[in-house]
PyMOL Python script that loads the backbone (N, CA, C, O; Angstrom):
from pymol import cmd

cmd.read_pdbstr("""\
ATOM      1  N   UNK A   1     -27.393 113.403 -20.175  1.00  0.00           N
ATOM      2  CA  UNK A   1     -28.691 112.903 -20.566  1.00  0.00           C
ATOM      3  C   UNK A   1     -29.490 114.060 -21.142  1.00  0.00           C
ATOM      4  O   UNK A   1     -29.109 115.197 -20.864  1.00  0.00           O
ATOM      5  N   UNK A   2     -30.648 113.880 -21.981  1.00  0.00           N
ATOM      6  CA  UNK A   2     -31.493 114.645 -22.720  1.00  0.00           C
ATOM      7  C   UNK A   2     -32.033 115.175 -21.798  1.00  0.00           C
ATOM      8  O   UNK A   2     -32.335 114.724 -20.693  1.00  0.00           O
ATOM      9  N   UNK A   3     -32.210 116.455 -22.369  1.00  0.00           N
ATOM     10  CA  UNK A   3     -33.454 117.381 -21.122  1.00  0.00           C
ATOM     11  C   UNK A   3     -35.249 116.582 -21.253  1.00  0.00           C
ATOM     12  O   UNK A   3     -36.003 115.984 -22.021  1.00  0.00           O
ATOM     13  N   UNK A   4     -35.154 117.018 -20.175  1.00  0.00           N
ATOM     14  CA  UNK A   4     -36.987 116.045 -19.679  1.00  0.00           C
ATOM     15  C   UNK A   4     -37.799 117.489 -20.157  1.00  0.00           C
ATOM     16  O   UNK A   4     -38.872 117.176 -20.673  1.00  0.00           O
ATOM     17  N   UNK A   5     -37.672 118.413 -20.141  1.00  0.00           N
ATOM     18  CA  UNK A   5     -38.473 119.922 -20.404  1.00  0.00           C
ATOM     19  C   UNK A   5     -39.063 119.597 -21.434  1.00  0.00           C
ATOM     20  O   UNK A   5     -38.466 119.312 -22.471  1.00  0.00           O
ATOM     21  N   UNK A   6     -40.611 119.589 -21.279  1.00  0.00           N
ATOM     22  CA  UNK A   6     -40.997 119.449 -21.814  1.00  0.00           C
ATOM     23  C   UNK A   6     -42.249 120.765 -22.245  1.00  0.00           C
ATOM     24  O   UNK A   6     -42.587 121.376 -21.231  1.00  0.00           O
ATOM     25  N   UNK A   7     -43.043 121.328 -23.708  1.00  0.00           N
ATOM     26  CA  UNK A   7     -43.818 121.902 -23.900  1.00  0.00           C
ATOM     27  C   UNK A   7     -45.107 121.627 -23.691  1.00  0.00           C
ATOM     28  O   UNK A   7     -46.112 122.315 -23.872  1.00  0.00           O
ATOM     29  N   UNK A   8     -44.937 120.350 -23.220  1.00  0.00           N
ATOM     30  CA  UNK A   8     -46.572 119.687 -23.674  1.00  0.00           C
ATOM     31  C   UNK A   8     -46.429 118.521 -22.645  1.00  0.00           C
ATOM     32  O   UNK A   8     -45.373 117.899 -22.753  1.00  0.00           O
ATOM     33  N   UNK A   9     -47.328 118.083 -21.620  1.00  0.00           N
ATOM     34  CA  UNK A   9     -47.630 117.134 -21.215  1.00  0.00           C
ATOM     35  C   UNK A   9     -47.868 116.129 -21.944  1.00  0.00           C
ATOM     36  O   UNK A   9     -47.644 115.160 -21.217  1.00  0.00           O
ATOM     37  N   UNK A  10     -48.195 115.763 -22.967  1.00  0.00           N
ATOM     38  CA  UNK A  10     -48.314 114.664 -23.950  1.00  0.00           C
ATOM     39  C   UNK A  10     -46.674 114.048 -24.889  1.00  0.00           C
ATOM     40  O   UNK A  10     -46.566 113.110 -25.679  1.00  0.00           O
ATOM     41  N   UNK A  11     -45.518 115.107 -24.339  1.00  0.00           N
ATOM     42  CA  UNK A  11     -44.507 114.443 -24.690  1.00  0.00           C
ATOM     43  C   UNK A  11     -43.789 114.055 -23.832  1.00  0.00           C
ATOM     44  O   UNK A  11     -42.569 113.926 -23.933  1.00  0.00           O
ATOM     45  N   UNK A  12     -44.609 113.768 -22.664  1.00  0.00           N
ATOM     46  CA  UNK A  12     -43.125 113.108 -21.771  1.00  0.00           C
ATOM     47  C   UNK A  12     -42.917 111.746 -22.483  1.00  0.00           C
ATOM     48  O   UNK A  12     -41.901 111.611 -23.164  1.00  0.00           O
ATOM     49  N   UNK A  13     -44.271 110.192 -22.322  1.00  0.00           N
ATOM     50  CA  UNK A  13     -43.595 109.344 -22.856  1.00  0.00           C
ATOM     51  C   UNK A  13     -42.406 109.373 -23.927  1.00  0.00           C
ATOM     52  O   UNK A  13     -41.644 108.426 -23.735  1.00  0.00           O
ATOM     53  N   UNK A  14     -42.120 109.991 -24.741  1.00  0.00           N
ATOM     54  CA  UNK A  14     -41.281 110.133 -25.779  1.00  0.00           C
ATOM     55  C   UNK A  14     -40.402 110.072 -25.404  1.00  0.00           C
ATOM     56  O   UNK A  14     -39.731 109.041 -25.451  1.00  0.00           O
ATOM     57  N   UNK A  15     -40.046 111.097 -24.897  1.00  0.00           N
ATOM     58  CA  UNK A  15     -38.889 111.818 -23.698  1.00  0.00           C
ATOM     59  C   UNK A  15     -38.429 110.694 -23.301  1.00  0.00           C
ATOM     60  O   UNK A  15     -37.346 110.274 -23.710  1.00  0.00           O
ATOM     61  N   UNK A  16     -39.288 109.941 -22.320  1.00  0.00           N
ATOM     62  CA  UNK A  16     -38.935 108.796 -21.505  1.00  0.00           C
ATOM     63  C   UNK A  16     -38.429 107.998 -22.159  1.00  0.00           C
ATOM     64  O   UNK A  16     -37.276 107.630 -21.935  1.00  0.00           O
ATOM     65  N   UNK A  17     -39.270 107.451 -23.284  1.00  0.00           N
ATOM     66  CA  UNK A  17     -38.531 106.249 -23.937  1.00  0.00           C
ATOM     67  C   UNK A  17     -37.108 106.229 -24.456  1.00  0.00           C
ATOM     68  O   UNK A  17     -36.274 105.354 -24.222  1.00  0.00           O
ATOM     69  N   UNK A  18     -36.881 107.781 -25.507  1.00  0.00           N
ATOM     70  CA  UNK A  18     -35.390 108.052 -25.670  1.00  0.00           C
ATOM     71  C   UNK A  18     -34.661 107.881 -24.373  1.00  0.00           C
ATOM     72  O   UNK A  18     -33.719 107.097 -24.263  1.00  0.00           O
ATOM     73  N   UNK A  19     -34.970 108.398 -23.693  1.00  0.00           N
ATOM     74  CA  UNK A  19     -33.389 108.515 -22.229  1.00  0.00           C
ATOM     75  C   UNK A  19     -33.341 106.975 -21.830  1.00  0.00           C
ATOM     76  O   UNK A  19     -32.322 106.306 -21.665  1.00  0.00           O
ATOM     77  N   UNK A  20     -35.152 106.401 -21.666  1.00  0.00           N
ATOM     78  CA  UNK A  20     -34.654 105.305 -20.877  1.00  0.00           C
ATOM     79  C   UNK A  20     -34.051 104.057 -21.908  1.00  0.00           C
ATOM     80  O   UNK A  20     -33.624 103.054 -21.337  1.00  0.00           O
ATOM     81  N   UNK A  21     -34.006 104.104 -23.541  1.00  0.00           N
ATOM     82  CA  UNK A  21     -33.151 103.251 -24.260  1.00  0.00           C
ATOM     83  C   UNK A  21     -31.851 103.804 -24.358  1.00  0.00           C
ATOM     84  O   UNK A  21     -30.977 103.003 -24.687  1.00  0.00           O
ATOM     85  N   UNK A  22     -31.337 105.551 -24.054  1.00  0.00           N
ATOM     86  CA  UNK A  22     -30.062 105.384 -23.790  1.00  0.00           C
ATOM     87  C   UNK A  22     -29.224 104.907 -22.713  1.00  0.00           C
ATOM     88  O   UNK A  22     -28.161 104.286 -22.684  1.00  0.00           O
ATOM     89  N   UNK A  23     -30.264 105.527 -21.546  1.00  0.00           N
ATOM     90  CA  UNK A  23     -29.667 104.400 -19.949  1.00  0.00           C
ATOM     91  C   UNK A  23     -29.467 102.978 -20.541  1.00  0.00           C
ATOM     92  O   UNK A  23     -28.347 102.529 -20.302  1.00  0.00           O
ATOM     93  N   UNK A  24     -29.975 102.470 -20.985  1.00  0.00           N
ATOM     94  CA  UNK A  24     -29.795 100.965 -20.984  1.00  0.00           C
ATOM     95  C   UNK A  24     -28.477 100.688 -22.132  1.00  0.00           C
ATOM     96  O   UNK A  24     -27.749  99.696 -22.097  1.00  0.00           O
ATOM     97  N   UNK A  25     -28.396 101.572 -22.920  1.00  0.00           N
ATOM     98  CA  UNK A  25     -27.429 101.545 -24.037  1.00  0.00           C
ATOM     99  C   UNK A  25     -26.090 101.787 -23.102  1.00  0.00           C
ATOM    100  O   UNK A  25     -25.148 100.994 -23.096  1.00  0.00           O
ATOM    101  N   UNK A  26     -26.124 102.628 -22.552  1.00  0.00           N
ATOM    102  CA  UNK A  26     -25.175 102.908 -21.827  1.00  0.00           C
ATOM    103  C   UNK A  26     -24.450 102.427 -20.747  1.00  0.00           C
ATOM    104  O   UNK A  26     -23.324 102.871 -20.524  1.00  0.00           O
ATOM    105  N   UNK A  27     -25.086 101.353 -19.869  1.00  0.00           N
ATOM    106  CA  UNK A  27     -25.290 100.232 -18.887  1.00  0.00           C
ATOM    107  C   UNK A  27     -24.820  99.268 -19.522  1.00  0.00           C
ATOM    108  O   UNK A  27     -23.748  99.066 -20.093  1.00  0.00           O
ATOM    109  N   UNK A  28     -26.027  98.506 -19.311  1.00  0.00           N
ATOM    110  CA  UNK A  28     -26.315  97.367 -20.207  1.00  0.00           C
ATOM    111  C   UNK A  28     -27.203  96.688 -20.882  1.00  0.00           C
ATOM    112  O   UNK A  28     -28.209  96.552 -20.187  1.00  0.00           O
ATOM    113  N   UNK A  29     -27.314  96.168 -21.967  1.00  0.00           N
ATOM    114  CA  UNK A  29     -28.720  95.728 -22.578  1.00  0.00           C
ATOM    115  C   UNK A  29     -29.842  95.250 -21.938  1.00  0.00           C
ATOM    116  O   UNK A  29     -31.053  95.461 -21.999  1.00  0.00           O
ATOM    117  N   UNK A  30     -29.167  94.612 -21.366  1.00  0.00           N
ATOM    118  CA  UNK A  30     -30.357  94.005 -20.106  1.00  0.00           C
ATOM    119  C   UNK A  30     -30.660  94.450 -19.110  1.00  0.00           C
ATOM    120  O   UNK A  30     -31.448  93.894 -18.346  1.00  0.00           O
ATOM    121  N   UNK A  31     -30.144  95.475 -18.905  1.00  0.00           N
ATOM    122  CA  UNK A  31     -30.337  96.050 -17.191  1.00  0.00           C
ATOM    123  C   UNK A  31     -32.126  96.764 -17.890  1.00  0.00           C
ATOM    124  O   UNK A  31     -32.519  97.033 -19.025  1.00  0.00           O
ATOM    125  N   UNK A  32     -32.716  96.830 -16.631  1.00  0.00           N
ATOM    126  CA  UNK A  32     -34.089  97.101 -16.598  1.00  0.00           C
ATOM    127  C   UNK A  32     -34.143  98.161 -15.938  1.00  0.00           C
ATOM    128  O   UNK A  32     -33.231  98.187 -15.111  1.00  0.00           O
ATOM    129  N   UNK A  33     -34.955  99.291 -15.904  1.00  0.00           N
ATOM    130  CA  UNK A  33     -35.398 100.277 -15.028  1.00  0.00           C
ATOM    131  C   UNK A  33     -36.467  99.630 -14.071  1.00  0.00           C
ATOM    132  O   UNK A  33     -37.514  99.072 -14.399  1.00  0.00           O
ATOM    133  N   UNK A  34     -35.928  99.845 -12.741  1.00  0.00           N
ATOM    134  CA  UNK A  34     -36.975  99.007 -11.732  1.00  0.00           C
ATOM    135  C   UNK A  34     -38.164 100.173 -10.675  1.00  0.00           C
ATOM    136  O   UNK A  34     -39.218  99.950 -10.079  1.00  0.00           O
ATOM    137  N   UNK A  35     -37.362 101.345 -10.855  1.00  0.00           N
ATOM    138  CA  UNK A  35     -38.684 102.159 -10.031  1.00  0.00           C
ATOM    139  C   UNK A  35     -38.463 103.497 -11.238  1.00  0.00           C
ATOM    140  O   UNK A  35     -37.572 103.719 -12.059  1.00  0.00           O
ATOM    141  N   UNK A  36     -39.679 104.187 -10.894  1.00  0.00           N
ATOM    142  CA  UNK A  36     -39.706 105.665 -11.073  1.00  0.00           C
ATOM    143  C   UNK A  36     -40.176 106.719 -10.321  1.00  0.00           C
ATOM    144  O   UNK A  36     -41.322 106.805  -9.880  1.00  0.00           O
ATOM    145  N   UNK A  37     -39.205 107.599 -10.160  1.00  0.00           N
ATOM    146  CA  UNK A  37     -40.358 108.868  -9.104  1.00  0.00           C
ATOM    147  C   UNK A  37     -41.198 109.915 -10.096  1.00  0.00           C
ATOM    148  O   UNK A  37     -40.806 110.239 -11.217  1.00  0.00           O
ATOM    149  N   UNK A  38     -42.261 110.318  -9.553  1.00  0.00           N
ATOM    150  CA  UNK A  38     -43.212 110.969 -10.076  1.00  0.00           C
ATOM    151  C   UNK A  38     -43.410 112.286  -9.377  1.00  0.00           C
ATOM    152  O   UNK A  38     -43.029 112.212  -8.208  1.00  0.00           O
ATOM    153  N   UNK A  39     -43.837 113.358  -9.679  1.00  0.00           N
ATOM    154  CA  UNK A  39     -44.187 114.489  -8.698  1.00  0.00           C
ATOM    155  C   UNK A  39     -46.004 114.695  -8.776  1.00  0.00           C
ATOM    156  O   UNK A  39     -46.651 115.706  -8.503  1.00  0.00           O
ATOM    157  N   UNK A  40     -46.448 113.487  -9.198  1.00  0.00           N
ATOM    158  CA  UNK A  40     -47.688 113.347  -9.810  1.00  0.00           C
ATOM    159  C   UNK A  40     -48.621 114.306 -10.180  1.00  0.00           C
ATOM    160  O   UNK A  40     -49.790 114.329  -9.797  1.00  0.00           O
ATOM    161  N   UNK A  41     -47.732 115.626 -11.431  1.00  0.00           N
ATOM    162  CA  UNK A  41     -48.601 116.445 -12.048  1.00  0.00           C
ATOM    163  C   UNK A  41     -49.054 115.742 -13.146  1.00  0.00           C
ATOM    164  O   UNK A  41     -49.082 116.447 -14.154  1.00  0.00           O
ATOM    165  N   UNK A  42     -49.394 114.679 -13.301  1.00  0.00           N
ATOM    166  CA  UNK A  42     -49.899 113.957 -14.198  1.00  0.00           C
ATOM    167  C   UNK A  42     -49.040 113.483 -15.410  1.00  0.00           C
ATOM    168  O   UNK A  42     -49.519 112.517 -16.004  1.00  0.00           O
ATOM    169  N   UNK A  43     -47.869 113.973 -15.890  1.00  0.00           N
ATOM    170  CA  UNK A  43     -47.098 113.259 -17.272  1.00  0.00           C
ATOM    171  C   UNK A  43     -47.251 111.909 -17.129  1.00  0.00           C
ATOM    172  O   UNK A  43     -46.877 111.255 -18.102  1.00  0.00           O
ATOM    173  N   UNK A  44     -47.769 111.193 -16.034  1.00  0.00           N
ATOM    174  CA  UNK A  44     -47.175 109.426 -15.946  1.00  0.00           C
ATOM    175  C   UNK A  44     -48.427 109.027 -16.010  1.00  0.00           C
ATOM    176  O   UNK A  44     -48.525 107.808 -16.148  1.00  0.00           O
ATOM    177  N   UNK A  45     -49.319 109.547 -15.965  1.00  0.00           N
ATOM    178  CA  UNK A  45     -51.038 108.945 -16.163  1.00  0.00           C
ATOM    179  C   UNK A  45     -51.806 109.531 -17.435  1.00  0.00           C
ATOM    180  O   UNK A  45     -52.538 110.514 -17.552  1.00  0.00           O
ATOM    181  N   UNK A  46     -51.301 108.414 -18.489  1.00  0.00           N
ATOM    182  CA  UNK A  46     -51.686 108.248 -19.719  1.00  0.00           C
ATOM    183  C   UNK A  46     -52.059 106.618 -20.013  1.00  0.00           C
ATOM    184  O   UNK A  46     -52.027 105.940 -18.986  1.00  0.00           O
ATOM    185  N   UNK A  47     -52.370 105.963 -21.120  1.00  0.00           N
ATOM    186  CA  UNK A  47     -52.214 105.320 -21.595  1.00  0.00           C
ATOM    187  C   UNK A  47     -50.950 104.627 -22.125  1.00  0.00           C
ATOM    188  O   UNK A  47     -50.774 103.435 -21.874  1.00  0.00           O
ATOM    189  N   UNK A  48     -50.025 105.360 -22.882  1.00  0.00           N
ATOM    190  CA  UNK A  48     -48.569 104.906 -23.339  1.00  0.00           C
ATOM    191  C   UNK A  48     -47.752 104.658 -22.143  1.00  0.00           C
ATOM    192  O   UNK A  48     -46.934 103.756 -22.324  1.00  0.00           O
ATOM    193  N   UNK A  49     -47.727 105.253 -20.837  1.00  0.00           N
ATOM    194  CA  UNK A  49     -47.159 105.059 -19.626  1.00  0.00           C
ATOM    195  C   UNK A  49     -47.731 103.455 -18.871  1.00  0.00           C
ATOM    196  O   UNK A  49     -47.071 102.540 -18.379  1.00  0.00           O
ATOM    197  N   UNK A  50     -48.873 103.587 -19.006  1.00  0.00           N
ATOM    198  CA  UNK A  50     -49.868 102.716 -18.719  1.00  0.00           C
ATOM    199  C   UNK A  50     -49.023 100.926 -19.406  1.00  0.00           C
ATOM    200  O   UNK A  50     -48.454 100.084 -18.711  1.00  0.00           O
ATOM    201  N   UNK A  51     -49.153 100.907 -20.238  1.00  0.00           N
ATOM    202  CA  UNK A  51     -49.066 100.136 -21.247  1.00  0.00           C
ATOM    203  C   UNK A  51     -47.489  99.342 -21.025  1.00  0.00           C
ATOM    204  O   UNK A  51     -47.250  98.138 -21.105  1.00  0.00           O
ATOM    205  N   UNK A  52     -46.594 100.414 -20.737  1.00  0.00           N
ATOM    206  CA  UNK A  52     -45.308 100.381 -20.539  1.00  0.00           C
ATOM    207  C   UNK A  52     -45.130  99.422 -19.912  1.00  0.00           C
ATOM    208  O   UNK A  52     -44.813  98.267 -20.194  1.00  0.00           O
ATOM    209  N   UNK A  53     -45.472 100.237 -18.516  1.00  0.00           N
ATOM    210  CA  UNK A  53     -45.338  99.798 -17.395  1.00  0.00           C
ATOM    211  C   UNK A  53     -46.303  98.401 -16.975  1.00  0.00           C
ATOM    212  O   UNK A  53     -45.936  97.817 -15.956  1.00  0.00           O
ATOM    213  N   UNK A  54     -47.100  98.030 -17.458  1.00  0.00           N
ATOM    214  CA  UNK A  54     -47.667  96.898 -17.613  1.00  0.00           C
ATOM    215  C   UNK A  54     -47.077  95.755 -18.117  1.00  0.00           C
ATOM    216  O   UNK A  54     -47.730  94.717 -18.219  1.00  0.00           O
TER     217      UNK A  54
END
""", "prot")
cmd.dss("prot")
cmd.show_as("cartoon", "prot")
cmd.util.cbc("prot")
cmd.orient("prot")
């Protein structure tokens, strides 16, 4: 899988979205991501995360 290292707090969504459409590529189309862990330095409290996950 792609490295999560990121320069910038504002690119995790990105990050996320690539890995989590290759997990599913790689699985199966339909399989869903059902949890996520956080270390809550903030990458997951944005808007685009927000939105997602909604």
């Amino acid at each position: 899988m792609g490295s999560f290292l990121k320069k910038k707090k504002d690119e995790s969504f990105e990050a996320f979205q690539k890995n989590c459409k290759k997990v599913q590529n790689e699985k199966d189309k339909d399989a869903k991501i059902i949890s996520l862990r956080s270390d809550h330095r903030g990458e997951l409290k944005n808007d685009s995360f927000k939105t997602f996950f909604d």
